[in-house]
C-alpha positions as CSV (number, residue, x, y, z in Angstrom):
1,X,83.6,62.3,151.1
2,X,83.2,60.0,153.6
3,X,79.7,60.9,155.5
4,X,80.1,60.9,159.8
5,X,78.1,61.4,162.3
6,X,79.3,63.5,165.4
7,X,77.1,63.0,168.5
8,X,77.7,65.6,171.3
9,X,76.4,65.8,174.7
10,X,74.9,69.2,175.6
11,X,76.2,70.1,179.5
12,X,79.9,70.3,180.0
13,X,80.4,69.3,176.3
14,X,78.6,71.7,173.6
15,X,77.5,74.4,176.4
16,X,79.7,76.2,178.5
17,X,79.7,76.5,182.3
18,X,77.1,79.2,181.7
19,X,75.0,76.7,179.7
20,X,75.0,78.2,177.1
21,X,76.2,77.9,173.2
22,X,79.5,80.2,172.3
23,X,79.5,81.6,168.8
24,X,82.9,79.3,168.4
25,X,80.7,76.5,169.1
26,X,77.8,77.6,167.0
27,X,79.7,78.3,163.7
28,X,82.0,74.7,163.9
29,X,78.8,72.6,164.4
30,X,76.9,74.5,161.5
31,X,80.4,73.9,159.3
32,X,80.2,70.0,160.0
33,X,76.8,69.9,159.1
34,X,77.6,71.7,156.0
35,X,80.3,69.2,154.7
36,X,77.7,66.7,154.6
37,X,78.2,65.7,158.1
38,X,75.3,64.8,160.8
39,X,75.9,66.3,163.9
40,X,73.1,64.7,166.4
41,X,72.6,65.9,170.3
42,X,72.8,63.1,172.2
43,X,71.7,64.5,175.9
44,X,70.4,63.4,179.7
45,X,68.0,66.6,179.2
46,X,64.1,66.2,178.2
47,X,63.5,67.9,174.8
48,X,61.9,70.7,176.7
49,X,65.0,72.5,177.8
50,X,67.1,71.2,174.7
51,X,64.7,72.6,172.1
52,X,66.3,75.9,172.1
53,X,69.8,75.1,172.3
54,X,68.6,72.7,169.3
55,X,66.9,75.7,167.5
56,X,69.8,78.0,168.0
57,X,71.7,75.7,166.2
58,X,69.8,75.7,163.1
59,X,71.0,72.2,162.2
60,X,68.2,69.6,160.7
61,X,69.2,66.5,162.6
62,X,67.5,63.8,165.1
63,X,67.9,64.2,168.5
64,X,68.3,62.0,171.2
65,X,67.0,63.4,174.6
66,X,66.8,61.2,178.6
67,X,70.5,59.7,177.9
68,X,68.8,57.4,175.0
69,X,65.2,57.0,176.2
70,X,64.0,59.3,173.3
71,X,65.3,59.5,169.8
72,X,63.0,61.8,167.4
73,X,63.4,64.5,164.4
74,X,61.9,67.5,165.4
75,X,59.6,68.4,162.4
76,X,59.8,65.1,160.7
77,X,56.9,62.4,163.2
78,X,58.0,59.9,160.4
79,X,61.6,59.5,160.9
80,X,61.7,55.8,161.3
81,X,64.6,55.2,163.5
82,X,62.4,57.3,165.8
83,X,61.4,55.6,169.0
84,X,60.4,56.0,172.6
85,X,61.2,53.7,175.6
86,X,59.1,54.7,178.6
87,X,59.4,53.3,182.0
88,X,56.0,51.4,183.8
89,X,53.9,54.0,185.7
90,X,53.7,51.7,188.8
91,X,57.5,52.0,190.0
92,X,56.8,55.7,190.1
93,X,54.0,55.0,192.2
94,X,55.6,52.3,194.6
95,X,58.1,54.7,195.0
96,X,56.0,57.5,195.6
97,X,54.1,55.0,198.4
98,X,58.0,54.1,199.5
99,X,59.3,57.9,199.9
100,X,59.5,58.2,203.9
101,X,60.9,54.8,204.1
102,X,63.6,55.5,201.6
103,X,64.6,59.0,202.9
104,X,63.8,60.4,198.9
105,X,63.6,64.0,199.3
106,X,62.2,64.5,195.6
107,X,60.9,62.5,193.3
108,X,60.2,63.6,189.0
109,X,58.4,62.1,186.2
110,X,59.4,63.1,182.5
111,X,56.2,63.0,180.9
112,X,56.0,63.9,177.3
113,X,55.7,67.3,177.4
114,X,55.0,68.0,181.3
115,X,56.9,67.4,184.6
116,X,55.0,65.5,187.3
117,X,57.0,66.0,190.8
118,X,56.6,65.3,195.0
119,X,57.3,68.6,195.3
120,X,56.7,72.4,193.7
121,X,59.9,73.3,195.2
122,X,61.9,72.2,192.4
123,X,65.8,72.2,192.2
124,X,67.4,75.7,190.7
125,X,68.9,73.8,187.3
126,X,68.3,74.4,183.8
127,X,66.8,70.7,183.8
128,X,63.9,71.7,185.2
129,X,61.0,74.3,184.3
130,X,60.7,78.1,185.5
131,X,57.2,77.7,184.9
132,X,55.2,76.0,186.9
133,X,52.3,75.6,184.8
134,X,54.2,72.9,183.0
135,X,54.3,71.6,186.5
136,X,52.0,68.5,188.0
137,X,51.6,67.0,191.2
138,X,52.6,63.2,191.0
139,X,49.9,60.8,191.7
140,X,48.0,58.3,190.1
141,X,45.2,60.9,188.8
142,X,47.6,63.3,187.0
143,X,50.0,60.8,185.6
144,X,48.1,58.5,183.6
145,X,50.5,57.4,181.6
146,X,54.1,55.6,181.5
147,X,57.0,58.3,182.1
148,X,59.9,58.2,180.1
149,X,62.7,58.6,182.9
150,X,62.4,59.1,187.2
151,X,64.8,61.6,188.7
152,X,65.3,60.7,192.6
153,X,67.1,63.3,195.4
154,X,68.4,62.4,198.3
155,X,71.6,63.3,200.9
156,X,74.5,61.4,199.3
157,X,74.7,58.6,201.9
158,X,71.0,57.7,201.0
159,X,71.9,57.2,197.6
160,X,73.5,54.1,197.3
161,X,70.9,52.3,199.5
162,X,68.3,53.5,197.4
163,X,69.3,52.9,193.7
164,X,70.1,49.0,195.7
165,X,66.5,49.2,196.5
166,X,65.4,50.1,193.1
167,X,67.6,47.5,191.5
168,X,66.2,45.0,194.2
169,X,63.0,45.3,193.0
170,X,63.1,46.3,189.3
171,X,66.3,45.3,188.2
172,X,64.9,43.1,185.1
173,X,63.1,46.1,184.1
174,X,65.3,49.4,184.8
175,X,68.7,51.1,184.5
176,X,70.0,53.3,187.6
177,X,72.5,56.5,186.5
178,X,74.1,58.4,189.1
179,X,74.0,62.1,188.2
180,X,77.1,63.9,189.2
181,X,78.2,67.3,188.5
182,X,76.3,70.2,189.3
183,X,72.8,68.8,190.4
184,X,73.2,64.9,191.8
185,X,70.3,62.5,191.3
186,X,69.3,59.3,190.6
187,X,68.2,58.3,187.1
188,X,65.2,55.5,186.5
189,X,65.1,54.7,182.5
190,X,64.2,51.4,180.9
191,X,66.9,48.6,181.1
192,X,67.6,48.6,177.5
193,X,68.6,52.3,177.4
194,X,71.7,54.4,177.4
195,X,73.0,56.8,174.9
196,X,75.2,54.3,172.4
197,X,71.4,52.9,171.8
198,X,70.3,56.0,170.2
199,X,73.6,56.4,168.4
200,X,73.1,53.5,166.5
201,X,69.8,53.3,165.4
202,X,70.7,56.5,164.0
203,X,73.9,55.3,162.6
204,X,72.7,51.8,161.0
205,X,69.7,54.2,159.4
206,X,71.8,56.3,157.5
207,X,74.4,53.6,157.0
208,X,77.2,55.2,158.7
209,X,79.8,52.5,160.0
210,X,81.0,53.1,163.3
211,X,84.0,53.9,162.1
212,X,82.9,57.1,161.0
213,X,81.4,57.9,164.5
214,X,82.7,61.1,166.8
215,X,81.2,61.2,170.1
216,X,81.8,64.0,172.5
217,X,81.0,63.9,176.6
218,X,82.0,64.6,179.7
219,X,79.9,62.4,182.3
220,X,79.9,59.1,183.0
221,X,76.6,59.0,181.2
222,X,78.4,59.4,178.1
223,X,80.6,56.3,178.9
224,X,78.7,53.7,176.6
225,X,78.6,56.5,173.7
226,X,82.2,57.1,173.7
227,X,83.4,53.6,173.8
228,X,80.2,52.5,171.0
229,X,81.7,55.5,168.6
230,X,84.8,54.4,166.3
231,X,86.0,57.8,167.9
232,X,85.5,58.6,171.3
233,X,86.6,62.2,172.7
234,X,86.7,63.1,176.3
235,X,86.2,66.5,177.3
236,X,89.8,68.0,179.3
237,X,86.8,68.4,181.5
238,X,85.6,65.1,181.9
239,X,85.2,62.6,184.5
240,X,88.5,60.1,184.7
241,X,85.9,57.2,184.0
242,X,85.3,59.2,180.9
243,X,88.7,59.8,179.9
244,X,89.6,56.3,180.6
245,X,87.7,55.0,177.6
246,X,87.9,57.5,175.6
247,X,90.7,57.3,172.3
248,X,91.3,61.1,172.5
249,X,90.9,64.2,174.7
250,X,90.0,67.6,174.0
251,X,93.2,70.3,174.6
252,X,90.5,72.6,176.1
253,X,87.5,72.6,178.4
254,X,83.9,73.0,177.4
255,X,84.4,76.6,179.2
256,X,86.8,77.1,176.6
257,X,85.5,76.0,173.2
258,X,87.2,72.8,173.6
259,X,84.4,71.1,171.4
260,X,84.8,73.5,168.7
261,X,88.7,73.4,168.5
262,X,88.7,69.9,168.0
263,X,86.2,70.1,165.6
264,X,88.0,72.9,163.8
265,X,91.1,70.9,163.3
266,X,90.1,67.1,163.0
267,X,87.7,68.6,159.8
268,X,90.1,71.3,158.4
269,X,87.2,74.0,159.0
């Protein structure tokens, strides 16, 4: 048997509109992995709102969390395709200084295991914590060290003008994601970074050609993964960018266990 790997996005891919795992979805995933496959996460989301989903799975596999910023195995700190590409503290804090002239509403810092934010009043998502005790106020004496990713709001005609100014002054250094869907933002991670970059490392460490590579998304921040993969499956829910790129669609939605059907037949579960 030929060993793959099958990355999957979490939102609008693996979890349904509820965000949350079906047991279709559950039981296909855990049947991959028991062929001898390796099914990875590949996700936008920190690792602390993916840990569950992760857990519930009850699949040992690396993860890849902030679109490719962060690729570990939970349980194994010696995993060496494991790494960490943070973004310089200081564009936080130029931005921070730059917030009424930019018209950003809210500004978030993914620390390692903490949020550091502009503002308590945080968006109602599943992105961000309930508790506010994980919860700083961003300035230069809580976050003292480099974040992995920046998350900017703002009324959609602001956007463009300031991802322009980001770019302007930081282009050599960062990427700039639009967010769509549910909860719209701009994304700050390190230039080198999107979610094929994680793919790979993995991929090359366990010598699995690309070939042999299934990725699953929906969003445009899935675009690199599905074109890197040898087989790259748009969700029927997916943007048209997505779908565009992609060599294959899925007959149903993520509401509608589209992941696990196409699982279920490609692998004869």
């Amino acid at each position: 048997m030929k060993q793959h790997l099958i990355a999957v996005d979490l939102d609008g891919t693996t979890l349904n509109n509820q965000s949350q795992l079906t047991p279709a979805t559950i039981r296909s995933l855990r049947a991959v992995s028991e062929q001898g496959h390796l099914v990875c996460i590949v996700t936008g989301r920190p690792f602390r709102n993916s840990q569950s989903i992760y857990q519930t799975l009850g699949i040992e596999a690396p993860i890849v969390n902030f679109n490719g910023a962060l690729c570990h195995f939970p349980g194994k700190d010696k995993y060496i395709p494991s790494y960490h590409k943070p973004l310089s503290k200081e564009i936080a804090f130029d931005l921070i200084a730059n917030q009424d002239a930019l018209d950003i509403d809210l500004l978030c810092a993914e620390g390692r295991d903490r949020l550091f934010t502009t503002s308590m009043n945080l968006p109602d998502s599943p992105f961000y914590p309930v508790d506010l005790a994980m919860v700083d106020r961003l300035n230069r004496e809580s976050l003292t060290y480099d974040p992995t990713a920046i998350t900017i709001f703002s009324s959609d005609e602001k956007m463009p003008i300031i991802e322009q100014n980001i770019i302007n002054h930081y282009g050599d250094e960062v990427y700039v994601r639009t967010w769509g869907g549910i909860l719209p933002c701009l994304e700050v991670v390190n230039k080198e970074i999107n979610k094929a970059y994680g793919v790979k490392r993995i991929a090359e460490f366990h010598r699995i050609p690309v070939d042999n590579i299934l990725a699953f998304g929906d969003e445009n921040n899935d675009l690199e993964m599905i074109q890197f993969a040898g087989l790259g499956v748009a969700m029927k829910n997916a943007t048209e960018e997505v779908k565009a790129v992609a060599n294959d669609i899925t007959r149903y939605t993520n509401d509608e266990d589209g992941l696990a059907d196409y699982l279920t037949h490609y692998f004869n579960l």
